[in-house]
N, CA, C and O atoms as CSV, one atom per row, in Angstrom:
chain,resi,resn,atom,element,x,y,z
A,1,UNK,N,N,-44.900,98.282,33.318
A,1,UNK,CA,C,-46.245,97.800,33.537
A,1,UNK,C,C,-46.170,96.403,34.149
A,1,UNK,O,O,-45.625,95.441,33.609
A,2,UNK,N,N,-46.822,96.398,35.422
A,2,UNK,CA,C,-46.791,94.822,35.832
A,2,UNK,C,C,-47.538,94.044,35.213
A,2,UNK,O,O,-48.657,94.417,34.860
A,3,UNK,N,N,-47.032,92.686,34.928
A,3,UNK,CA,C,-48.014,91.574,34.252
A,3,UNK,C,C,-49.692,90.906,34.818
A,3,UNK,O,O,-49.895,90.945,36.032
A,4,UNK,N,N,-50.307,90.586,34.312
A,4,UNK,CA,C,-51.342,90.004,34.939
A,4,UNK,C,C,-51.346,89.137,35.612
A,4,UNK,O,O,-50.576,88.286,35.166
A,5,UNK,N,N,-51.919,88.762,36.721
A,5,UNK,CA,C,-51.461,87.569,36.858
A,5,UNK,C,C,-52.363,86.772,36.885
A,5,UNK,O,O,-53.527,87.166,36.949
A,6,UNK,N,N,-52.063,85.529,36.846
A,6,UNK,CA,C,-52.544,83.987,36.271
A,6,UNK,C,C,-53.863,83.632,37.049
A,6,UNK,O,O,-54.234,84.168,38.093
A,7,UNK,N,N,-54.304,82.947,36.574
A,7,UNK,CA,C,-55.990,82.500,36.789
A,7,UNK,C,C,-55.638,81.678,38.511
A,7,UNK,O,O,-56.160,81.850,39.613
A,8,UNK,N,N,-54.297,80.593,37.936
A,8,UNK,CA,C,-54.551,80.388,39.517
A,8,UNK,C,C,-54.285,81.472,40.928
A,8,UNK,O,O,-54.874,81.428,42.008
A,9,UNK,N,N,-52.964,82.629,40.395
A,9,UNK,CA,C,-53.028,83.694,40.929
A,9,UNK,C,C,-54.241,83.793,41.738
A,9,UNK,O,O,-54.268,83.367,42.892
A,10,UNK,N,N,-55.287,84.363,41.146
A,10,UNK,CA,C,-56.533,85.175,41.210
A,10,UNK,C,C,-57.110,83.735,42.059
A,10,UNK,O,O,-58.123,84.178,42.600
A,11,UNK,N,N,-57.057,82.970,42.268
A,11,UNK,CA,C,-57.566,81.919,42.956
A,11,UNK,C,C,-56.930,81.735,43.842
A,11,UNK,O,O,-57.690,81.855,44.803
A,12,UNK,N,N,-55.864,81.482,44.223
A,12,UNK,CA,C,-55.265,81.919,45.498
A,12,UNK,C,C,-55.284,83.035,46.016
A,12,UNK,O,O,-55.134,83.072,47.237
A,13,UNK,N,N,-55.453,84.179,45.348
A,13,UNK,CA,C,-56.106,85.082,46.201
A,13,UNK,C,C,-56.834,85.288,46.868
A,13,UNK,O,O,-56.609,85.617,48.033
A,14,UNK,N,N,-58.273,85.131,46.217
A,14,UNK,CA,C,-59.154,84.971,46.702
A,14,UNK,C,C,-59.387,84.153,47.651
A,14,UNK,O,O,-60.111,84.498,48.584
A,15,UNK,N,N,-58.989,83.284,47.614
A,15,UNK,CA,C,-58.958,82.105,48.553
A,15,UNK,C,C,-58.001,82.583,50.402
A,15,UNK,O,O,-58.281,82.180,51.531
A,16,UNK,N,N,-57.085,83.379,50.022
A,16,UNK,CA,C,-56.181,84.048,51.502
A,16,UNK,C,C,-56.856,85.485,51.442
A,16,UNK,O,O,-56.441,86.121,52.411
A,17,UNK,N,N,-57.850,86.343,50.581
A,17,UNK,CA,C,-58.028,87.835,51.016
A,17,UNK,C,C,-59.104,87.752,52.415
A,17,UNK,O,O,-59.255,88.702,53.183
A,18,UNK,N,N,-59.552,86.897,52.509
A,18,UNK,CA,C,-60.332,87.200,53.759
A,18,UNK,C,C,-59.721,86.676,55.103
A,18,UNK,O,O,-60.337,86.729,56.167
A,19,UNK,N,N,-58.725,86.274,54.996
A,19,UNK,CA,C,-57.357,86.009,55.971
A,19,UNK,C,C,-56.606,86.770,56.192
A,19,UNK,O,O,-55.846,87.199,55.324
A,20,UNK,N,N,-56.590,87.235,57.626
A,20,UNK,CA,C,-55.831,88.220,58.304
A,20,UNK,C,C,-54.523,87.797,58.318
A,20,UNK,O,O,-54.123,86.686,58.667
A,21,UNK,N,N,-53.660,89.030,57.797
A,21,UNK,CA,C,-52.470,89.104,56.860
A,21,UNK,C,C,-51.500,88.328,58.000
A,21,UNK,O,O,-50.734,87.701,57.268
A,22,UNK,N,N,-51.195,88.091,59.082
A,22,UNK,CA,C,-50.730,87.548,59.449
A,22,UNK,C,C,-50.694,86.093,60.399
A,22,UNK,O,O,-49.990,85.686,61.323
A,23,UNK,N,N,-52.148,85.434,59.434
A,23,UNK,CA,C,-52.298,84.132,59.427
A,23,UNK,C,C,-51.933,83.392,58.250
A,23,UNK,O,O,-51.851,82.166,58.325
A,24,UNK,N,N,-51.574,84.335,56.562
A,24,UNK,CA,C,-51.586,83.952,55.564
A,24,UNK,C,C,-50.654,83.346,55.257
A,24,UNK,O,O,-50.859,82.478,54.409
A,25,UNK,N,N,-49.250,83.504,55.774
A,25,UNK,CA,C,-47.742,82.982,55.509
A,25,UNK,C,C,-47.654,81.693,55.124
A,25,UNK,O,O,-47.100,81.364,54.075
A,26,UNK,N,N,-48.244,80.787,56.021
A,26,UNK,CA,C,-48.215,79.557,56.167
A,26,UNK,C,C,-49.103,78.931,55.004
A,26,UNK,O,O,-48.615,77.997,54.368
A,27,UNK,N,N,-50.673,79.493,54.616
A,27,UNK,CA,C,-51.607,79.400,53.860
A,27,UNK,C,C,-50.659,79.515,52.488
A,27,UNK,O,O,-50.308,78.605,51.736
A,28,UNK,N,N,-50.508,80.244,52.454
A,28,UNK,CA,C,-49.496,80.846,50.972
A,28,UNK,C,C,-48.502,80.105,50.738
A,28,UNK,O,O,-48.118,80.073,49.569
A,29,UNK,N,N,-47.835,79.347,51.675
A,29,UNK,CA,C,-46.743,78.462,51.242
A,29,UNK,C,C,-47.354,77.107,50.752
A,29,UNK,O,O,-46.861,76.391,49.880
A,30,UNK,N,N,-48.123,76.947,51.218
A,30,UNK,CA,C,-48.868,75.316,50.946
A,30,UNK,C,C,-49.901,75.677,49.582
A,30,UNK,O,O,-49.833,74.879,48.647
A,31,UNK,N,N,-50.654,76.614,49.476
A,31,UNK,CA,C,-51.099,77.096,48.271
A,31,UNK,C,C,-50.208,77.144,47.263
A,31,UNK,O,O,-50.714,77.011,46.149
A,32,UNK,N,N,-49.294,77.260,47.292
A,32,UNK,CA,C,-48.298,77.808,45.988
A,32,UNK,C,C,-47.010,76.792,45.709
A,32,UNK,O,O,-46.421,76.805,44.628
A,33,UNK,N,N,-46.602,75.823,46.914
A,33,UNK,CA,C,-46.240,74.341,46.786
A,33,UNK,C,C,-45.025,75.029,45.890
A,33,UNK,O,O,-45.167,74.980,44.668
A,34,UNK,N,N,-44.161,75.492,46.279
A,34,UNK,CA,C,-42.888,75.559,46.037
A,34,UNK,C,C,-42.341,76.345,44.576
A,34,UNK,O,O,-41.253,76.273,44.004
A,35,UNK,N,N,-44.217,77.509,44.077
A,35,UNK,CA,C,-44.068,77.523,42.556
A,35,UNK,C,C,-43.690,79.444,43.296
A,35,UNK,O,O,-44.657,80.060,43.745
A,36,UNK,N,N,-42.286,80.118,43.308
A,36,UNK,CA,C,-41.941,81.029,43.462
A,36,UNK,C,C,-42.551,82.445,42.689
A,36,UNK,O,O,-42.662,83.626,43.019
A,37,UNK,N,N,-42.952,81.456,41.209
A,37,UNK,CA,C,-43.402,82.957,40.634
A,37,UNK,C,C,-44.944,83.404,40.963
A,37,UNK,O,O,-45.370,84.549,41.113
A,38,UNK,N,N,-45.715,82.054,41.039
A,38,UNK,CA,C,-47.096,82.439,41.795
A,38,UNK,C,C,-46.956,82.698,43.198
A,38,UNK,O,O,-47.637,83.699,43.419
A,39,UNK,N,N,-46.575,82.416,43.950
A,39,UNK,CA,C,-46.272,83.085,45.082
A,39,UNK,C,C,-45.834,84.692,44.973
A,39,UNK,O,O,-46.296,85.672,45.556
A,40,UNK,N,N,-45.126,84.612,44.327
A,40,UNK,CA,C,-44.664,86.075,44.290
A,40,UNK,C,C,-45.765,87.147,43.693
A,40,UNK,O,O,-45.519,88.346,43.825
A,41,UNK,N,N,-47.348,86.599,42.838
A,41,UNK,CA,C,-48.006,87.572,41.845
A,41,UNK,C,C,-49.066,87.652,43.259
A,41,UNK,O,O,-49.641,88.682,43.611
A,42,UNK,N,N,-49.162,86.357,43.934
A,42,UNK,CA,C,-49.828,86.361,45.038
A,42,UNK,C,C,-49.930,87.559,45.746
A,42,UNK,O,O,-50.799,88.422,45.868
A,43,UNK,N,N,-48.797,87.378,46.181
A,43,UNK,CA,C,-47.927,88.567,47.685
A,43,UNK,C,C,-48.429,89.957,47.172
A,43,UNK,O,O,-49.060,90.763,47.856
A,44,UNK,N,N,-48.019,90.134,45.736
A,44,UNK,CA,C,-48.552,91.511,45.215
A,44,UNK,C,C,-49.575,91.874,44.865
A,44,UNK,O,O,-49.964,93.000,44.556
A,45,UNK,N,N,-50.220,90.636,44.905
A,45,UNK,CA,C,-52.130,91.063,44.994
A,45,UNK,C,C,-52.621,91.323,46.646
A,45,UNK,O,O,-53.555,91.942,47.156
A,46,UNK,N,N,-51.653,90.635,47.103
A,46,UNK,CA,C,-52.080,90.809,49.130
A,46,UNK,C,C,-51.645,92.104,49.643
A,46,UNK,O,O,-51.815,92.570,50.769
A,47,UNK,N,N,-51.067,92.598,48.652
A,47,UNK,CA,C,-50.239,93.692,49.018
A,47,UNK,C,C,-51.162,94.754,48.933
A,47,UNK,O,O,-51.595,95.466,49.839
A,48,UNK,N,N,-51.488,94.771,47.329
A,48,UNK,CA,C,-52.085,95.535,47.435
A,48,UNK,C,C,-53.891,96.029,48.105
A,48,UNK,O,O,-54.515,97.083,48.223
A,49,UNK,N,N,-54.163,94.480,48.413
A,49,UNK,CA,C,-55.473,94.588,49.024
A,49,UNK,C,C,-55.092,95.101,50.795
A,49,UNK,O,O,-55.989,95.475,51.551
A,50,UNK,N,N,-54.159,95.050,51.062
A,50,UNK,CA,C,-54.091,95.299,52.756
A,50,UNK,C,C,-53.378,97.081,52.376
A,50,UNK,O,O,-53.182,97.896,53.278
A,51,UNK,N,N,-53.094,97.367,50.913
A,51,UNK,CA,C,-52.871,98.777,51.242
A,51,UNK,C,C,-54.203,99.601,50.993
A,51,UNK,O,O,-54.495,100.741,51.354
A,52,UNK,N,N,-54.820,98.793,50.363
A,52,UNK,CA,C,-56.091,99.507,50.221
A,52,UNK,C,C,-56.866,100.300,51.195
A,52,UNK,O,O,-57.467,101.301,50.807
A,53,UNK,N,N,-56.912,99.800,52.868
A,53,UNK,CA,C,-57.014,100.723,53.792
A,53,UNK,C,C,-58.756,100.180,53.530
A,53,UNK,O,O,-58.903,99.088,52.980
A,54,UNK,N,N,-59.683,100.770,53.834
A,54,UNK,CA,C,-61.143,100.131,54.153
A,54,UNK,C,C,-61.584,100.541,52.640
A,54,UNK,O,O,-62.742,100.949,52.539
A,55,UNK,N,N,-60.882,100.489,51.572
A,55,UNK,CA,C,-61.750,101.213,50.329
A,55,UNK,C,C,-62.105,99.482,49.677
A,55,UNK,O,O,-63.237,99.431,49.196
A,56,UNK,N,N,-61.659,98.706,49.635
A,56,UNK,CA,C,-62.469,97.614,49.629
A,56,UNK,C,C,-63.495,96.303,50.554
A,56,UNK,O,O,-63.859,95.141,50.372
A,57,UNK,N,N,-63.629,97.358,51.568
A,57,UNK,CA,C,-64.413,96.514,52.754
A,57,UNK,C,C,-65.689,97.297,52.788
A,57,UNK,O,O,-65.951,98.445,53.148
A,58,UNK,N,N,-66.595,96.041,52.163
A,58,UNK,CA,C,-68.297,96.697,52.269
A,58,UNK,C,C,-69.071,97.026,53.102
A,58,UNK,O,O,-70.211,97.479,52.995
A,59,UNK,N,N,-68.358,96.767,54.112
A,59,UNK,CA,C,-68.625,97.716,55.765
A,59,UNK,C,C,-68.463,98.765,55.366
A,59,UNK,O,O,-69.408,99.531,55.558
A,60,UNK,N,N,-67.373,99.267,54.714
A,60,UNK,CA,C,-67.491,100.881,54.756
A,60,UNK,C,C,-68.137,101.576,53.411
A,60,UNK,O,O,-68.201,102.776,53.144
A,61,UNK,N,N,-68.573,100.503,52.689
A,61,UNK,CA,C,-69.490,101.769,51.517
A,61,UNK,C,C,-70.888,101.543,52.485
A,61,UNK,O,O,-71.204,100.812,53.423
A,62,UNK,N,N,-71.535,102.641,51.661
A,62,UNK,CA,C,-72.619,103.651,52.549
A,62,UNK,C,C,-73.582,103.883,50.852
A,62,UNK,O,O,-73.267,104.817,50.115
A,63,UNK,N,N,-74.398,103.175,50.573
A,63,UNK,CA,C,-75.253,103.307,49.646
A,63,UNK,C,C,-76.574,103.708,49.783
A,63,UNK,O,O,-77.328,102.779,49.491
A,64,UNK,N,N,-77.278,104.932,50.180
A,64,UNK,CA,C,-78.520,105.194,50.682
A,64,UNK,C,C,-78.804,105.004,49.423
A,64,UNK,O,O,-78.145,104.892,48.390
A,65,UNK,N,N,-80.331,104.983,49.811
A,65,UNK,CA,C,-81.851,104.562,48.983
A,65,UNK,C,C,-81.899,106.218,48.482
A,65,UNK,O,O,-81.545,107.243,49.066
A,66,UNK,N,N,-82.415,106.019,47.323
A,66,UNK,CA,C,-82.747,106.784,46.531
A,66,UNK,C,C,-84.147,107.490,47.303
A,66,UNK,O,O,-85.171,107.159,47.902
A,67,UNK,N,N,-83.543,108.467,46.918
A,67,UNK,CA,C,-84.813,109.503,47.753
A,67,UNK,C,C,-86.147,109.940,46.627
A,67,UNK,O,O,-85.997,109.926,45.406
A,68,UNK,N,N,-87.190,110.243,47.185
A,68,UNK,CA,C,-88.658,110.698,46.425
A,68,UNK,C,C,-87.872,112.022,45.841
A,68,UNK,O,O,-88.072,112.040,44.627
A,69,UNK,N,N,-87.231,112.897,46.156
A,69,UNK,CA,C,-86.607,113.881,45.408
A,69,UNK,C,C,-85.766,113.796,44.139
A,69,UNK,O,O,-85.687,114.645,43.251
A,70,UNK,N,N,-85.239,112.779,44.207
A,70,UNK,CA,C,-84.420,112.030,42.878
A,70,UNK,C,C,-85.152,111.449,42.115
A,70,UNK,O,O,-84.608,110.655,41.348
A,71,UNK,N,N,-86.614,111.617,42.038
A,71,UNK,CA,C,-87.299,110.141,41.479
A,71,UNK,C,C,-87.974,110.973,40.566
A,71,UNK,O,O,-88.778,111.799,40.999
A,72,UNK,N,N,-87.705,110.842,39.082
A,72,UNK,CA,C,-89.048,111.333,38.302
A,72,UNK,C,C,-90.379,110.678,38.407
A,72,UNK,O,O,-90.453,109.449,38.410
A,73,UNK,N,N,-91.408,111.412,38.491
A,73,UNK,CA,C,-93.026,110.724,38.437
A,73,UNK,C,C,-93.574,109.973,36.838
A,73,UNK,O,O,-93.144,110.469,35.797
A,74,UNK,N,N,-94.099,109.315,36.810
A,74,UNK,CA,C,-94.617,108.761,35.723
A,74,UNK,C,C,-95.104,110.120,35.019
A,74,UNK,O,O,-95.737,110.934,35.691
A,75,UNK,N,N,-94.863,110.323,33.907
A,75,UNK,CA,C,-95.561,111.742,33.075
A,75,UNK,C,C,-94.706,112.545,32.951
A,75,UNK,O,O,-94.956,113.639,32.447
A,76,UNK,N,N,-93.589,112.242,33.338
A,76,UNK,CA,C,-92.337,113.931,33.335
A,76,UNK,C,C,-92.328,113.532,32.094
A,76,UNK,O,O,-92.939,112.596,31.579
A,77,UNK,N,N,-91.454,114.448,31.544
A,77,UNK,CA,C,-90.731,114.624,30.179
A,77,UNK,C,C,-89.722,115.181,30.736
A,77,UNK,O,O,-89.560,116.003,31.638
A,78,UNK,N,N,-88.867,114.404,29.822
A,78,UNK,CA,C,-87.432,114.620,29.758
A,78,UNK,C,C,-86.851,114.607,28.542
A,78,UNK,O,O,-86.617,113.452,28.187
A,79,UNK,N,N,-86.385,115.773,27.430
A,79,UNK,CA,C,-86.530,115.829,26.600
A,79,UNK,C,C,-87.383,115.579,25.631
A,79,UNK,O,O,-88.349,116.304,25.392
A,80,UNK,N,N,-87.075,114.459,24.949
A,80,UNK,CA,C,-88.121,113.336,23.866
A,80,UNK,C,C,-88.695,112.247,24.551
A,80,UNK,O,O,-89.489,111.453,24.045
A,81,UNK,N,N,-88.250,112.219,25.795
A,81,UNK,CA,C,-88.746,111.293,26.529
A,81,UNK,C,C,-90.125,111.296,27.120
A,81,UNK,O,O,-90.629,112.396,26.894
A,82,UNK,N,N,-90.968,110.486,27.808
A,82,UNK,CA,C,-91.801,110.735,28.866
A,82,UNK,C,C,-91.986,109.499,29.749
A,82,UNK,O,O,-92.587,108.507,29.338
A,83,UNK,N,N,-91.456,109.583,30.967
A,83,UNK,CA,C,-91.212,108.437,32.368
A,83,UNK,C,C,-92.877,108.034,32.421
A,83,UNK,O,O,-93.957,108.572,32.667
A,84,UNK,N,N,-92.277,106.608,31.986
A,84,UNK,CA,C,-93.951,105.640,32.176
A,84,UNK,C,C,-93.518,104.830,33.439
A,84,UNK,O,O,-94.580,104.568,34.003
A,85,UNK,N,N,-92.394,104.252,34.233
A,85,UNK,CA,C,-92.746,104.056,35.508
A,85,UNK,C,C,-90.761,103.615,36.142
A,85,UNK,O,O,-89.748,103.881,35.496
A,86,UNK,N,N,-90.789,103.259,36.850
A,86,UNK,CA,C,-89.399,103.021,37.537
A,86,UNK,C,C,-89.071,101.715,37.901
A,86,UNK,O,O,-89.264,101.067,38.929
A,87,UNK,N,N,-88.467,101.441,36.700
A,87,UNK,CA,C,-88.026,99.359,36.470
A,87,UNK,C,C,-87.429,98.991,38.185
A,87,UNK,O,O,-87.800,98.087,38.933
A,88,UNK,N,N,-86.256,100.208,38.451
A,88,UNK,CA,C,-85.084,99.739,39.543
A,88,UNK,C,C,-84.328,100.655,40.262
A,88,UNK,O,O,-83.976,101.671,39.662
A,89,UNK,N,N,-84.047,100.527,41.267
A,89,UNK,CA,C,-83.254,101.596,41.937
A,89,UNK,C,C,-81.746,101.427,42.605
A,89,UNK,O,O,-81.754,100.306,43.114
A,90,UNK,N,N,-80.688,101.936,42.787
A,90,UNK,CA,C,-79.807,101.086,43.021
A,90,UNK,C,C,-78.671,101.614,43.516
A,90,UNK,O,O,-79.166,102.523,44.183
A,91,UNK,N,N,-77.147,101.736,43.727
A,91,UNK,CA,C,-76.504,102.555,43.742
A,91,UNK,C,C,-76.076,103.596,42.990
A,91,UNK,O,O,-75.811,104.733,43.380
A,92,UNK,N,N,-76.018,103.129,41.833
A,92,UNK,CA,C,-75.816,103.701,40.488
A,92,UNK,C,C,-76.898,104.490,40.100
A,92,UNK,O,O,-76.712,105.644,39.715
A,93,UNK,N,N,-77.764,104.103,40.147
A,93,UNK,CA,C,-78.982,105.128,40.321
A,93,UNK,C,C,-80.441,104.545,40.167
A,93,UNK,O,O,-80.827,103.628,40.892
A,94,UNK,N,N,-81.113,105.027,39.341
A,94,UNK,CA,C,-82.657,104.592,38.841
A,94,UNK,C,C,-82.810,104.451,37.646
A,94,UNK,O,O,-82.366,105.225,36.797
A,95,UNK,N,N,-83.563,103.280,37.393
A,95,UNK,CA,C,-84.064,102.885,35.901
A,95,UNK,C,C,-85.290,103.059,35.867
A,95,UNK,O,O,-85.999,102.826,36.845
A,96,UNK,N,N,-85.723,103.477,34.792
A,96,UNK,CA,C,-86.833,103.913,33.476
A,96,UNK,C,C,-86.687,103.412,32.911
A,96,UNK,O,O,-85.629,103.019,32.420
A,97,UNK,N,N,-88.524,103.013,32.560
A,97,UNK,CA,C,-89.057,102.866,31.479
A,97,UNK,C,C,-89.792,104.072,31.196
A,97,UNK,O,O,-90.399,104.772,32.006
A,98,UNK,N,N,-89.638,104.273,29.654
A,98,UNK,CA,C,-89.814,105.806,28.858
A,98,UNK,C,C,-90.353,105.922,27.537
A,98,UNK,O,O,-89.541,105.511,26.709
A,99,UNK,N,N,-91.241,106.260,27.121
A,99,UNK,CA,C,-91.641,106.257,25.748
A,99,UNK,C,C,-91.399,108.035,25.173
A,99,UNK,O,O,-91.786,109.176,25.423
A,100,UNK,N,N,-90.267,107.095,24.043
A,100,UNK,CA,C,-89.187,108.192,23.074
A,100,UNK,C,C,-90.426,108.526,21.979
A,100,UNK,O,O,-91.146,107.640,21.519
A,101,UNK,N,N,-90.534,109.749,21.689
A,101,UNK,CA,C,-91.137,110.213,20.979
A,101,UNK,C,C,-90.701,109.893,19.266
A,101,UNK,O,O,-91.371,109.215,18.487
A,102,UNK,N,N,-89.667,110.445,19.026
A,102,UNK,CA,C,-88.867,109.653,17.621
A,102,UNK,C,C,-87.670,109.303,17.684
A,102,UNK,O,O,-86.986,110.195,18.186
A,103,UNK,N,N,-87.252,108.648,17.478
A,103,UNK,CA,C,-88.753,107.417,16.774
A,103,UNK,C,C,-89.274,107.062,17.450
A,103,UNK,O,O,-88.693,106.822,18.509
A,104,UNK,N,N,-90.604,106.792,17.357
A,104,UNK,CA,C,-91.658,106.200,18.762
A,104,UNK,C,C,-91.454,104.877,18.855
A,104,UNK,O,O,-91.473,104.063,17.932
A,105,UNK,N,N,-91.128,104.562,20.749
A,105,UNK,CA,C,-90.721,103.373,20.856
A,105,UNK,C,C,-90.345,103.399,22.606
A,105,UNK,O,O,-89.579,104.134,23.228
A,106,UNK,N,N,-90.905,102.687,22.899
A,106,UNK,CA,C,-90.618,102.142,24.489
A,106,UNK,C,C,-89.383,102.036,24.632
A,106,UNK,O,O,-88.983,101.397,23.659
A,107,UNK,N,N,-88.428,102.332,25.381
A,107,UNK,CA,C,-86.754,102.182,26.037
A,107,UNK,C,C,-86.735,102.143,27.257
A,107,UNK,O,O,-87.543,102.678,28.016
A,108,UNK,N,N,-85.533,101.315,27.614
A,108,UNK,CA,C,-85.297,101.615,29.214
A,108,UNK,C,C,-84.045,101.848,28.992
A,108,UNK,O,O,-83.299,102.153,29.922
């Protein structure tokens, strides 16, 4: 299991991930000032963000809007439930507000 790596790690990362991998060399040596083992947790966080391929570039997620077909109307029932209106919508999906029959009580 590889170790975590260190807070400044994660700060030098962040700091070279939006730097094209072969401007970083130089960045990374002066960031890390001669400390071999952060350099090294570095490299393997760069590593793995440039193998990632576009699965972490928000150019390529694609989050459509929730469609009128996905949307319960105020008055459905859903189980014990019944949809009193729609707090939020989002990638993850849609929030309700709902009044639970029992115990009786407003939820979202």
């Amino acid at each position: 299991m590889r170790p975590v790596a260190s807070d400044r790690a994660a700060a030098v990362f962040f700091a070279l991930a939006g730097i094209p991998p072969e401007d970083r060399r130089s960045l990374l040596a002066a960031q890390c000032a001669g400390d071999d083992s952060l350099k090294e947790q570095v490299e393997r966080l760069l590593e793995g963000l440039d193998d990632s391929g576009d699965f972490l570039d928000p150019a390529a997620l694609h989050c459509p809007e929730p469609t009128e077909a996905l949307q319960f109307p105020p008055g459905t029932r859903i189980g014990g439930f019944t949809v009193l209106r729609v707090i939020g919508a989002g990638a993850s999906g849609i929030v309700y507000v709902a009044r639970q029959e029992q115990p009786s009580r407003t939820v979202q």
